[in-house]
C-alpha positions in Angstrom: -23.6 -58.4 42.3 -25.7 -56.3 44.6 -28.9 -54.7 44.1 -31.2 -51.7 45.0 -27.8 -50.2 46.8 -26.9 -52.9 49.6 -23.2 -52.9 48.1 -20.8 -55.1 49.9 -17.7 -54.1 51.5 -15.9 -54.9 48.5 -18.4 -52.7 46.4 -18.1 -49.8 48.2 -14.5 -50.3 48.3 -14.1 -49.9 44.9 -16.5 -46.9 44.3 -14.6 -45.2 47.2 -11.4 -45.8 45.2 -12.7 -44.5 42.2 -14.4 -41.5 43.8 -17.6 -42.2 43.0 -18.9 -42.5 46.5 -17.5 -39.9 48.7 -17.1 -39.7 53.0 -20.2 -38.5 54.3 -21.6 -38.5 57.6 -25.1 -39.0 56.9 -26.8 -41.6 58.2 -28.4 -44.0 55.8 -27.5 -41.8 53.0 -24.4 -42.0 50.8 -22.6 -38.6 49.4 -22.1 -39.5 45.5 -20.5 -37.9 42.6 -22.4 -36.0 40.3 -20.4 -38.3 37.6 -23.3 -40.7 38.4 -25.6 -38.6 36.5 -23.4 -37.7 33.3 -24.2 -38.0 29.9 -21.9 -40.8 27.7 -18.5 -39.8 28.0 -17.1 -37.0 25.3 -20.7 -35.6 24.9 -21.1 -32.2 25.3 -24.0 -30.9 27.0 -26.2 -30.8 23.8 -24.2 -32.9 20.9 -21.3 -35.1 20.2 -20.1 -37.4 17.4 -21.1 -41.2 19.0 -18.6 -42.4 21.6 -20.8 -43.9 23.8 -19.9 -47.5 24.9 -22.3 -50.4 23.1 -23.3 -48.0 20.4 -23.5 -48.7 16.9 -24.2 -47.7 13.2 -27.2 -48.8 11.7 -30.1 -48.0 9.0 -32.5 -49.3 11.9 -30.9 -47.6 14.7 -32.4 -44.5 16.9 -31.1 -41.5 17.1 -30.3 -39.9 20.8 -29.1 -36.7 21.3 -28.5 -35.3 25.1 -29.0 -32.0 26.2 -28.5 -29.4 28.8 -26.2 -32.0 31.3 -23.9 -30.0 33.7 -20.5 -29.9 32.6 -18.4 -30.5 35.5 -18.9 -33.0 37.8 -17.7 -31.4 41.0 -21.1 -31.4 42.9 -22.2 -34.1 44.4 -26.0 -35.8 45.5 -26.9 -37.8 48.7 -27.8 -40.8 48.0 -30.4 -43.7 50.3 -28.0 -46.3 51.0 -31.3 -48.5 50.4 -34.4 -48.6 48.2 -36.0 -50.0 51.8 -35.3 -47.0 54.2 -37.2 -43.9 55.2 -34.3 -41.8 53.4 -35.8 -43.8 50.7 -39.1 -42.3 51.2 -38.0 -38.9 51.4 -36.1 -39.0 48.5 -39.6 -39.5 46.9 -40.9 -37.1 48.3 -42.6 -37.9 51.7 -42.0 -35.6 54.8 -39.6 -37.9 57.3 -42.8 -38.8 59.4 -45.0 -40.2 56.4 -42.5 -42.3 55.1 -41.4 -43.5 58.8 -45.3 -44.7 58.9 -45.1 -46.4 55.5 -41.8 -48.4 56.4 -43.6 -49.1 59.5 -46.8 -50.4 57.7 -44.3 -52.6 54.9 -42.1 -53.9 57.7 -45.4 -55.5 60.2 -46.9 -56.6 56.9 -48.1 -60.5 57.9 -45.7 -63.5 56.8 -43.3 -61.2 54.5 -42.1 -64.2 52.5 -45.5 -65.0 50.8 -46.8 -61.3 50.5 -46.3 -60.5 46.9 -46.6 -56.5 47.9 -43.2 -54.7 47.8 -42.7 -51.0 49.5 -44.0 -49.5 46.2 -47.4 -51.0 46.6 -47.8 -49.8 49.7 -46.6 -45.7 48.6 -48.8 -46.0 45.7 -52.0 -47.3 48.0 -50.8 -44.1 50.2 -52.4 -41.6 48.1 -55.8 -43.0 47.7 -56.2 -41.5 50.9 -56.9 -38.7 49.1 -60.7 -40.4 48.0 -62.1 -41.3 51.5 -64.4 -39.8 53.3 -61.7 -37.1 56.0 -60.1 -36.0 52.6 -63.1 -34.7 51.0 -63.8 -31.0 52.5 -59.7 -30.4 52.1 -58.3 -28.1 49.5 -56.0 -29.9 47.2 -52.8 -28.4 48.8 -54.8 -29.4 52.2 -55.0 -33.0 51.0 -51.4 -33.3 50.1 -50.2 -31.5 53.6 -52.4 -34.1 55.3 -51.2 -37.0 53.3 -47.6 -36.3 54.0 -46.2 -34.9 50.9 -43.1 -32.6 50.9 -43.5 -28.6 50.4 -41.1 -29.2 47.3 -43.0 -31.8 45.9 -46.5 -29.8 46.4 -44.8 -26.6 44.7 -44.1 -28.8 42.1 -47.9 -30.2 41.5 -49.6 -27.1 42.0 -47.1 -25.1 39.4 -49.2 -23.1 37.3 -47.5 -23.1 34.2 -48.7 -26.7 34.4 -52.2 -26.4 35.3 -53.9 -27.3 32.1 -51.7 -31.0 32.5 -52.3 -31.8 35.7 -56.2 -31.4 35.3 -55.9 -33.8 32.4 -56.0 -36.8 35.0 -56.9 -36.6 38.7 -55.2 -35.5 41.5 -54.7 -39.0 42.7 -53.3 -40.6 39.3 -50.3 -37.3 39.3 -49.5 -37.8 43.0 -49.1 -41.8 42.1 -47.0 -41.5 39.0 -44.4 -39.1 40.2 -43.9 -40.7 43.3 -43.4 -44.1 41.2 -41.2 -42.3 38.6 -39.3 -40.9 41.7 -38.9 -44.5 43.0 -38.2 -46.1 39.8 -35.5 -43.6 39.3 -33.7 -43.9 42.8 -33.6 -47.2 41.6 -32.0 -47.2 38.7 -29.2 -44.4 40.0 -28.4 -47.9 42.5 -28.4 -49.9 39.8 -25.4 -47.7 38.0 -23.5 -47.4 41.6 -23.8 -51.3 41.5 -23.3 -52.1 38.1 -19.8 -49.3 38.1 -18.5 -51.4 41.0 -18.9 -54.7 39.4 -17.4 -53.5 36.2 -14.4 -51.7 38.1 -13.9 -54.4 40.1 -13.3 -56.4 37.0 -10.9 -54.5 35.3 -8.9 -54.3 39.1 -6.0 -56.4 40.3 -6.8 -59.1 42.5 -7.5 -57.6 46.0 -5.3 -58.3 49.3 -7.5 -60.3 51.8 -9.6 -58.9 54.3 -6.7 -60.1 57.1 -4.0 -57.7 54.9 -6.5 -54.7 54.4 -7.5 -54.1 58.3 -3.5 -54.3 59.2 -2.4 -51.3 61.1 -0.2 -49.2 58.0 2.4 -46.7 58.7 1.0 -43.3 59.1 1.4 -41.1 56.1 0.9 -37.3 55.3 -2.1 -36.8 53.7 -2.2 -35.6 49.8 -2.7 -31.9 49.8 -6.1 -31.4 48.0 -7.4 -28.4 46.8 -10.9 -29.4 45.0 -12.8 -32.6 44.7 -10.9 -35.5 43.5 -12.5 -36.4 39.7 -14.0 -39.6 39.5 -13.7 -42.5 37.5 -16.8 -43.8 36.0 -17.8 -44.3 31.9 -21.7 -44.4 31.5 -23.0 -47.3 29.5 -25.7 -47.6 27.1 -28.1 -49.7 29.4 -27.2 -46.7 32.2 -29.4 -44.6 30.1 -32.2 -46.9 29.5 -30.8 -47.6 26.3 -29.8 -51.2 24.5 -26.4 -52.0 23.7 -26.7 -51.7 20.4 -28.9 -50.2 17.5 -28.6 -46.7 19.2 -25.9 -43.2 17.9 -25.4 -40.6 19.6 -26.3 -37.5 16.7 -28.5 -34.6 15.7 -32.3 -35.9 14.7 -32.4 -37.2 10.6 -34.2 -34.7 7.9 -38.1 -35.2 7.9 -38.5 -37.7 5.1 -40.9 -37.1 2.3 -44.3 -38.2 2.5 -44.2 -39.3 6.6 -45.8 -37.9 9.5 -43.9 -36.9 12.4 -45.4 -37.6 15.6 -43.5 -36.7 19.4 -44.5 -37.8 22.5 -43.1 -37.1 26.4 -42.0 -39.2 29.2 -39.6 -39.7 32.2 -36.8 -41.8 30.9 -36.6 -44.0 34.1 -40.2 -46.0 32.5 -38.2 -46.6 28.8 -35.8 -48.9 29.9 -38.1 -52.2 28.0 -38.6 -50.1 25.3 -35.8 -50.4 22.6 -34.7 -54.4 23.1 -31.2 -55.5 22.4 -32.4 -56.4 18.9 -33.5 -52.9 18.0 -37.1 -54.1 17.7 -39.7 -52.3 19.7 -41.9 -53.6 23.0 -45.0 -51.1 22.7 -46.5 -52.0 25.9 -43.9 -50.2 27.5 -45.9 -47.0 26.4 -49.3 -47.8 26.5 -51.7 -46.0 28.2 -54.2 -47.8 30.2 -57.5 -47.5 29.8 -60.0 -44.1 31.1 -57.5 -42.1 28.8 -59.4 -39.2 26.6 -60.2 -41.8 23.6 -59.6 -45.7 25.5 -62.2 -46.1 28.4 -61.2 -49.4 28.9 -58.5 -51.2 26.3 -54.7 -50.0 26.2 -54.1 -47.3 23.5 -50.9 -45.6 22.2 -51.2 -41.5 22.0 -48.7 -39.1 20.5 -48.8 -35.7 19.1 -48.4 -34.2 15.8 -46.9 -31.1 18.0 -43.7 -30.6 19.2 -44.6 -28.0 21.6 -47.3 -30.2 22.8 -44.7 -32.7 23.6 -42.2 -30.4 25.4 -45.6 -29.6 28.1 -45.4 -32.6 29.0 -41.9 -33.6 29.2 -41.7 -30.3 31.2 -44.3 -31.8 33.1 -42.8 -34.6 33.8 -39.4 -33.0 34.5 -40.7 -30.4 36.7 -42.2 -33.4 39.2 -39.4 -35.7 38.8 -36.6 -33.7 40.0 -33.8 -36.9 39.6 -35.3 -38.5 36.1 -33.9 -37.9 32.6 -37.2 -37.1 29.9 -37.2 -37.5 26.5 -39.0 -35.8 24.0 -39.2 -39.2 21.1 -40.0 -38.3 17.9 -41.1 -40.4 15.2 -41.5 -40.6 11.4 -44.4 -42.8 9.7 -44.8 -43.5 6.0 -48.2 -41.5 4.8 -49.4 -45.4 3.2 -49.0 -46.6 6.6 -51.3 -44.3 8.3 -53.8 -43.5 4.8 -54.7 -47.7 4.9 -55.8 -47.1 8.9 -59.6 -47.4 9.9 -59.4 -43.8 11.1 -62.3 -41.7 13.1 -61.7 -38.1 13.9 -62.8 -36.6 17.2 -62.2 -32.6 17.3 -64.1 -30.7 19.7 -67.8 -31.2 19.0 -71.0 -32.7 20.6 -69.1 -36.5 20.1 -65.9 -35.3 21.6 -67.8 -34.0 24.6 -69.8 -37.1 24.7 -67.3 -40.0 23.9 -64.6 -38.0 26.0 -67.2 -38.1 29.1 -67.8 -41.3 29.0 -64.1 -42.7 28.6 -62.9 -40.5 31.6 -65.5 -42.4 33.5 -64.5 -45.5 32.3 -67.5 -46.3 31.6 -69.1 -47.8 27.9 -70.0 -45.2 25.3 -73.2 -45.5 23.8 -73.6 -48.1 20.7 -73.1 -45.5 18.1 -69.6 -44.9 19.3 -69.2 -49.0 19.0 -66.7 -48.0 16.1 -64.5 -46.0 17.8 -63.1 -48.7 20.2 -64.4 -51.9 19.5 -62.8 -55.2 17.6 -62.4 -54.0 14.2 -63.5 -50.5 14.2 -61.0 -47.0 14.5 -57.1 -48.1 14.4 -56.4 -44.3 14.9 -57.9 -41.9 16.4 -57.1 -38.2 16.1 -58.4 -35.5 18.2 -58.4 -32.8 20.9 -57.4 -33.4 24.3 -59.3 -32.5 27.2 -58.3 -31.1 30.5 -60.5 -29.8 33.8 -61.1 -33.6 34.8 -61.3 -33.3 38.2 -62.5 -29.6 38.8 -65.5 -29.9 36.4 -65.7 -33.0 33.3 -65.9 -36.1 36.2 -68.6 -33.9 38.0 -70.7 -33.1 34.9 -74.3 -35.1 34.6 -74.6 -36.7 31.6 -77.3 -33.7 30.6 -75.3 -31.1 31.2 -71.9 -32.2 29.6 -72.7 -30.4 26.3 -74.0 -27.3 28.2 -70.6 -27.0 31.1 -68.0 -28.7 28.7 -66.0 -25.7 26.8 -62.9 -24.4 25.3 -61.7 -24.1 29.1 -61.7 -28.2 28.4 -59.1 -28.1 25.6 -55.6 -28.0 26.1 -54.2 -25.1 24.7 -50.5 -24.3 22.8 -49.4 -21.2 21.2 -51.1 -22.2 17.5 -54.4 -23.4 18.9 -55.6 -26.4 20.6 -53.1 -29.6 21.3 -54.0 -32.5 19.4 -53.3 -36.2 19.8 -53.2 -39.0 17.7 -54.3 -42.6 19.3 -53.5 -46.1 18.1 -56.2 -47.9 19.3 -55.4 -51.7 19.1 -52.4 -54.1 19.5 -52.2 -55.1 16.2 -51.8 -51.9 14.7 -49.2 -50.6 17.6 -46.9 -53.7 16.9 -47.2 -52.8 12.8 -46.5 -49.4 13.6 -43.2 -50.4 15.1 -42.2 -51.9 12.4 -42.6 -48.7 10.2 -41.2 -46.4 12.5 -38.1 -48.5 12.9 -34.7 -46.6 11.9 -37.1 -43.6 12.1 -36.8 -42.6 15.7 -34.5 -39.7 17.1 -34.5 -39.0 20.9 -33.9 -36.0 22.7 -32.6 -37.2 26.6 -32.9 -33.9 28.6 -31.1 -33.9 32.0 -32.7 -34.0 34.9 -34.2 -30.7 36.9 -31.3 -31.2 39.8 -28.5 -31.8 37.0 -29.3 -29.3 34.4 -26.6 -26.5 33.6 -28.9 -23.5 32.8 -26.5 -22.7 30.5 -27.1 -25.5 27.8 -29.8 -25.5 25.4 
């Protein structure tokens, strides 16, 4: 089976039979059916009954629901032919001269065999550019010329409907995680054109030799064709980051009595460890390392208690990522569970200003905050979260914080400030997956370049 897109003869063979790839004269890039991108088969673009191949019926299953998927599959998307290409690169969002420069770099890298760096190291040590010393009198839209990023991918940055996000983390850290969402998807859409043609060529007849197939044949009208030919391909569950099993397709469960519902946003492309084969949970697939609002140093697990909160970000995320699926996860948690948690609240206050400082600094709070984040102090902490990182909180003295940080720190939503919710230790993430199990629904919205503006 191939990988990453090198398809062999026989590979492409097969996709080209079924219409999934499509004659294109672009070099380096294949022309692909939009089919590639669909939802599970018989799903509307908001809700179906489950049909989807691997899925199942259980009281410890997830919920998914997908929404706002094009209809018709008649467009198609050019595709790198390779993971390991300056189409590659671009697809990412580098302008063709940057990523001819990064190839470069990764191709002369000394004795490749034993260098443990692949081509994503070396795009996400691109952008740290940004920090040296020639970067430092340049606007940020200067920066990102000068680094090499695409206008589209700029526009998308700078958007400011999502200013109050994207000053929630530096520059740098938003540049790196779209371009490694961007990668990690263009990687997984190769991993479906591979995994289709392994699957199709199963299910085929035994093929004529090479010898039979390069014969000269009689010359034959061609088929009078008056649209694209429909192709042939049935998602799975694994195509959509999803496990075989322990997953239905329906609309999200009632709220249960006496739970909390939390949410939280992400590009699908980083969930595929998430839900295991088993149904149980891997939590470090969405842990957030440390120099987070409450974590300065140790992983933590943050959600929101508001929906709109959570659609920011997946918007967000969406709006950077113009290839990657988001979801929108919601989750229900007994009340006991979360009552019986070593708990500390943080709303906007002297301490939030403080401990908030000093864990976007990554630096160690002072001792009185020792409960907060060390061995047996806070499981959860709920609070506030704080935006303006870059333009004012990481250029604040220690002094002054209380004076310059105000509301204009606080992320804002229609009812007030956002909150978040952050599980502050191992222990209690992996116990909280245990409670939450059979209690998760997922909302799987398409991706900006496959939407129909017409779904909800």
């Amino acid at each position: 089976m191939s990988t990453y897109g090198d398809l062999s003869p026989e590979e492409t063979r097969a996709l080209e039979e079924d219409h999934v790839v499509l004659p294109s004269p672009a070099h380096g890039k294949r022309k692909v059916s939009a089919a590639l991108l669909a939802p599970p088969p018989n799903q509307d673009s908001n809700y179906s009954s489950s049909s989807y191949s691997g899925f199942t019926s259980s009281s410890s299953a997830t919920s998914v629901r997908f929404r706002s998927f094009r209809s018709s599959r008649a467009h198609t998307i050019d595709l790198p032919e390779s993971i390991y290409s300056v189409a590659a690169l671009e697809f990412i969002g580098f302008t063709t001269e940057t990523a001819s420069e990064i190839l470069a770099r990764f191709n002369s890298r000394p004795d490749p065999d034993q260098c443990p760096d692949d081509l994503l190291d070396y795009v996400l040590a691109y952008p740290l550019r940004l920090t040296s010393a020639p970067f430092q009198h340049y606007s940020l839209t200067e920066g990102m010329t000068a680094l090499g990023l695409t206008q589209q991918l700029q526009d998308a940055l700078t958007d400011p409907r999502f200013s109050p996000i994207f000053w929630t983390e530096t520059a740098v850290y938003w540049i790196k995680d779209t371009l490694r969402i961007n990668y990690l998807t263009l990687i997984q859409l190769q991993r479906r054109l591979s995994n289709h043609a392994t699957r199709s060529l199963l299910k085929k007849p035994k093929r004529e030799s090479l010898e039979a197939v390069f014969q000269p044949a009689a010359a034959a009208a061609p088929p009078l064709q008056t649209e694209p030919p429909t192709a042939t391909l049935t998602m799975t569950s694994e195509d959509h980051n999803l496990p075989k099993t322990y997953v239905t397709v329906q609309t999200a469960d009632p709220v249960l009595q006496d739970h909390y519902v939390l949410f939280k946003a992400t590009a699908a492309t980083e969930m595929g460890e998430w839900i295991q084969d088993d149904g149980s949970l891997d939590m470090q697939a969405i842990a957030s390392l440390g120099g987070c609002d409450f974590n300065y140093k140790a992983f933590a697990w943050y959600w929101t208690l508001e929906a709109e909160t959570a659609e920011i970000y997946r918007a967000w995320a969406s709006r950077r990522c113009f290839w990657s699926d988001t979801w929108i996860i919601r989750i229900q948690i007994p009340t006991t569970f979360i009552d019986n948690l070593r708990q500390q609240n943080l709303w906007d206050s002297r301490d939030w200003k403080e401990y908030v400082w000093y864990c976007k600094k990554r630096s160690v709070p002072p001792p009185k905050y020792d409960s907060y984040w060390k061995a047996g102090g806070a499981d959860l902490v709920k609070g506030h979260i704080c935006t303006g990182l870059s333009s004012s909180v990481m250029r604040i003295k220690k002094d002054e914080l209380q004076a310059k940080m105000t509301e204009e720190n606080l992320v804002m939503i229609s009812s007030g400030k956002a909150s978040q919710w952050a599980f502050m230790n191992e222990a209690t993430a992996e116990r909280l997956a245990m409670e939450i199990r059979g209690k998760i629904h997922i909302d799987i919205t398409a991706a900006t370049n496959n939407s129909d503006p017409a779904a909800g």
